[in-house]
C-alpha positions in Angstrom: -1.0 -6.0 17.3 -1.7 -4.9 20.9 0.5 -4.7 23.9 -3.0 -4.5 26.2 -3.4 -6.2 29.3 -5.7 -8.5 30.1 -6.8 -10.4 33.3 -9.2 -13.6 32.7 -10.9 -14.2 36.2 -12.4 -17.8 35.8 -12.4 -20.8 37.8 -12.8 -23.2 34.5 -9.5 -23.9 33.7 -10.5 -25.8 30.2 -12.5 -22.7 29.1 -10.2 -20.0 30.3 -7.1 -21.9 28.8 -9.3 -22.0 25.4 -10.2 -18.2 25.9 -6.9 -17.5 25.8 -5.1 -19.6 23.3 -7.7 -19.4 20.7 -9.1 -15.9 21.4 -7.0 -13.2 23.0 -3.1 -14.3 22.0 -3.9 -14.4 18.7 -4.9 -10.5 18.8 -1.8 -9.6 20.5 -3.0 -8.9 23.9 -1.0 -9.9 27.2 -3.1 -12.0 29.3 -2.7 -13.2 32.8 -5.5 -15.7 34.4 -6.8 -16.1 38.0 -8.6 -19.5 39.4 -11.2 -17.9 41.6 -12.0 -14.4 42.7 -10.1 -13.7 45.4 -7.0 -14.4 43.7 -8.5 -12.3 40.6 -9.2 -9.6 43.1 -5.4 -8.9 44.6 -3.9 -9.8 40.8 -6.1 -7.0 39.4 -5.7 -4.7 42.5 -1.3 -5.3 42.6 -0.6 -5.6 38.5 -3.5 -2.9 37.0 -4.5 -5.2 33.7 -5.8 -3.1 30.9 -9.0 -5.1 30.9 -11.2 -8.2 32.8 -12.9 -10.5 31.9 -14.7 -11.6 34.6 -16.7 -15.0 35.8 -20.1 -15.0 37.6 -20.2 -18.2 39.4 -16.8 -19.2 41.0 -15.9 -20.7 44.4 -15.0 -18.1 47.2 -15.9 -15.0 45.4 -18.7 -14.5 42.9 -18.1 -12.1 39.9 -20.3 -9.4 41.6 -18.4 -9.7 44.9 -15.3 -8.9 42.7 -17.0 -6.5 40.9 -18.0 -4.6 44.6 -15.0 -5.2 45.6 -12.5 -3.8 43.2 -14.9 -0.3 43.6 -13.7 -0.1 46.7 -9.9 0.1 45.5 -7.6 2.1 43.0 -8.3 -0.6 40.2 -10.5 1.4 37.8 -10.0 -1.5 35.1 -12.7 -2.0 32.7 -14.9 -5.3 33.7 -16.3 -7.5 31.1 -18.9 -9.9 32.6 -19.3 -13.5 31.7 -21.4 -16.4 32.9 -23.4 -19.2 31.3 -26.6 -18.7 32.8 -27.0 -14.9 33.0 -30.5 -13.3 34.0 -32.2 -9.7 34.0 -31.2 -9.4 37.9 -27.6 -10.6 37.9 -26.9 -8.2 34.6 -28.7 -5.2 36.2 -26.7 -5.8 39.3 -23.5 -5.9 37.4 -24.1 -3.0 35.1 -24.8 -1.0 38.6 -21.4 -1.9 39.6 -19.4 -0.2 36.6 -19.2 -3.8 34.0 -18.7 -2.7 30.7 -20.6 -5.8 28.7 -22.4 -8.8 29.7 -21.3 -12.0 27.5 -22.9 -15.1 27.6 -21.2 -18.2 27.9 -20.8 -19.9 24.8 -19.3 -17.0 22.5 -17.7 -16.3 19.8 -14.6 -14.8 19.0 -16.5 -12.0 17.1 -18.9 -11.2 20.0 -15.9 -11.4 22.2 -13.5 -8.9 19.9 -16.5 -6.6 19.4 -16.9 -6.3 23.6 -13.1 -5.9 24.1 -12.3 -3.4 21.8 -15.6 -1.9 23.1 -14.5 -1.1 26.6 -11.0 -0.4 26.0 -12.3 2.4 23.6 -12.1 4.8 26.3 -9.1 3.8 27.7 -7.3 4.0 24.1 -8.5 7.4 23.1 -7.2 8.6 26.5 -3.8 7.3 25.7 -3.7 8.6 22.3 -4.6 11.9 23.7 -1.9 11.5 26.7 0.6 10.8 24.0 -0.4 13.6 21.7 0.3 16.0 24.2 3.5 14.4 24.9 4.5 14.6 21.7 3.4 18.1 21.1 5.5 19.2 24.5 8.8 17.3 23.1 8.3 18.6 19.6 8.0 23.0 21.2 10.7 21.9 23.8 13.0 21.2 20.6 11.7 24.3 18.2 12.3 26.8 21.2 15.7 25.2 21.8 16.8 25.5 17.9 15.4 28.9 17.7 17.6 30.2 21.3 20.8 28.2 20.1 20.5 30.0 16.0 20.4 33.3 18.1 23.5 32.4 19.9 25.2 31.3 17.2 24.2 33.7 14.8 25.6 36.4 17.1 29.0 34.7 18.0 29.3 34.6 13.5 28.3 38.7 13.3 31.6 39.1 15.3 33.5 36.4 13.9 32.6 37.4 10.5 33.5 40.5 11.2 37.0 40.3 12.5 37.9 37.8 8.7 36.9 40.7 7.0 38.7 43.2 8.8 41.7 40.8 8.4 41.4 40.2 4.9 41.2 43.4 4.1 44.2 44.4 6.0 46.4 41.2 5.0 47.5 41.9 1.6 48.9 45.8 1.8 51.1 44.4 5.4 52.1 40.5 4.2 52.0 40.6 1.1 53.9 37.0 0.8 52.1 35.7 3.7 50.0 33.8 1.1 49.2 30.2 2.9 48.0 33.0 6.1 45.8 34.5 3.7 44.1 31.1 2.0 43.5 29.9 5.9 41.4 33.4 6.3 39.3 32.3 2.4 38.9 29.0 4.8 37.5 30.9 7.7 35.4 32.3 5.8 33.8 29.3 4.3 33.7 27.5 7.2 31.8 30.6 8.7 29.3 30.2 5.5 28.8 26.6 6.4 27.6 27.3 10.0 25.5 30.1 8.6 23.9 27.0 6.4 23.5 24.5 9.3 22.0 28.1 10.9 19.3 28.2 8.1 18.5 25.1 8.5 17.7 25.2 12.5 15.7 28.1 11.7 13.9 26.6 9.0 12.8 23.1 10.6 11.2 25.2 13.5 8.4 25.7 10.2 9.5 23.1 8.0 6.5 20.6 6.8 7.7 16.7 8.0 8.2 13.7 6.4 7.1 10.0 6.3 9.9 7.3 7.6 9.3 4.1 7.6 5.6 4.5 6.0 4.2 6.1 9.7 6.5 7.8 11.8 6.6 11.7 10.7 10.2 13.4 11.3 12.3 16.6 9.8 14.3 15.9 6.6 17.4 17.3 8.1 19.8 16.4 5.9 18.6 16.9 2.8 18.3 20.8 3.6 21.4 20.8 5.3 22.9 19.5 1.8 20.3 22.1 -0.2 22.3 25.3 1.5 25.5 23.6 1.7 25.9 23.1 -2.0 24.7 26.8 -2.3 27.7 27.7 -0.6 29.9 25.8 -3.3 28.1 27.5 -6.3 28.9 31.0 -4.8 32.8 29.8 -3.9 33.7 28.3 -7.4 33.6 31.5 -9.4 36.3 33.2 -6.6 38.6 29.8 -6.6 38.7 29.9 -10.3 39.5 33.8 -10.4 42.1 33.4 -7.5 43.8 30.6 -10.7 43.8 33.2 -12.7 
C-alpha cells in the first residue's frame, strides 16, 4: 500500500468526495481536498502533497491559474489535469505549464491508476535511489566500524593472551597447590578464545552474504556464526578437561 500524498483540487464536492472514497483510499494513498484554487494553491504550496489532481473550471482560480501559479513557488508537485469538457487549446496550455496527464471527466479507476502511478514514476525512482544510497552509507559506516573495533580488540587479546601464558607457565613450578588460581587462568583463557570468536565473526560479516527476514528485509545472520565458532571453541576444550580428570 502507499503512504503517497495526494491533493484533490476540485470545487465539486459530490465528485471529489467519490474520487476519493472509491478511487484513491482504497490504493493506500493520503489524500487531502481543496474547494477551489486558491485554497488548492496555499494547501499545496504549505503541506508539499506527493501529487494533484487538479480541476479546470472552478470559481476564483481556474486549474491553469493554479497551474501558473504554483511555477512560480517551491511546490514542484506533479499536476494531473482534469476537466469535463477539455479541448486542444486548454490541454496544450496545460502541458506548457509542467501537467503531467490530461483526464477527462468521466473516468475510470483504471485510466485514473494508470495516470497516477504514471507521474509519480519519477518521483518514486528518485526515492528509491535516495534510499539506496542511504542504505549503502549506513551499511560502510558499520563495516568500517567493525573492522577498527576487531583491530582494537584483537590487539588488547595479543597482550592479554600473552601475559595467561606467561602465567601458566610459571604457575605450577612456584604454587604448586594454588590449584583453584590455576583453573581461573584455564578460564581466562577460554574466555579469551570466546572474544577471539565474537572477533571472527565482526570480521567476517564485513564480507558475509545476507539473509532474508521476514520474506524482504536482507540483514547479517549474526548469531548463527557467532554460535558456529563458539562451539569450535568447546570441541578444542573437551579433550584438555577430560585429560586434566585424568
Amino acid at each position: 500500500m502507499s503512504q503517497e500524498t495526494i491533493l484533490v483540487v476540485d470545487d465539486n464536492q459530490k465528485f471529489a468526495q467519490s474520487l476519493i472514497k472509491y478511487m484513491l483510499l482504497p490504493l493506500g494513498y493520503k489524500v487531502a481536498h481543496a474547494k477551489n484554487g486558491q485554497i488548492g494553491l496555499d494547501m499545496a504550496v504549505k503541506h508539499q502533497p506527493d501529487l494533484i489532481l487538479l480541476d479546470m473550471n472552478m470559481p476564483r482560480m481556474t486549474g491553469l491559474g493554479v497551474l501558473a501559479a504554483l511555477r512560480q513557488t517551491d511546490c514542484d508537485a506533479p499536476v494531473i489535469f482534469m476537466t469535463a469538457e477539455g479541448s486542444e487549446n486548454v490541454a496544450v496550455e496545460a502541458f506548457r505549464l509542467g501537467v503531467k496527464d490530461y483526464l477527462v471527466k468521466p473516468f475510470s479507476p483504471d485510466e485514473l491508476q494508470q495516470a497516477v502511478d504514471s507521474a509519480l514514476q519519477e518521483i518514486r525512482l528518485t526515492r528509491q535511489k535516495e534510499k539506496l544510497e542511504r542504505d549503502l552509507l549506513i551499511s560502510e559506516t558499520v563495516r568500517q566500524t567493525v573492522v577498527t573495533l576487531s583491530h582494537y580488540l584483537n590487539n588488547y587479546l595479543v597482550v592479554l593472551n600473552g601475559n595467561i601464558f606467561l602465567a601458566q607457565e610459571g604457575l605450577p613450578a612456584q604454587l604448586p597447590n594454588h590449584a583453584e588460581l590455576i583453573e581461573t587462568l584455564e578460564e581466562c583463557e577460554i574466555s579469551v578464545a570466546k572474544i577471539e570468536a565474537v572477533i571472527k565473526v565482526l570480521q567476517k560479516i564485513t564480507n558475509v552474504k545476507l539473509t532474508a527476514y521476514h520474506g524482504q528485509v536482507k540483514m547479517l545472520d549474526i548469531e548463527n556464526a557467532l554460535k558456529k565458532e563458539l562451539q569450535k571453541i568447546k570441541l578444542r576444550t573437551k579433550p584438555r578437561q577430560a585429560d586434566d580428570n585424568n
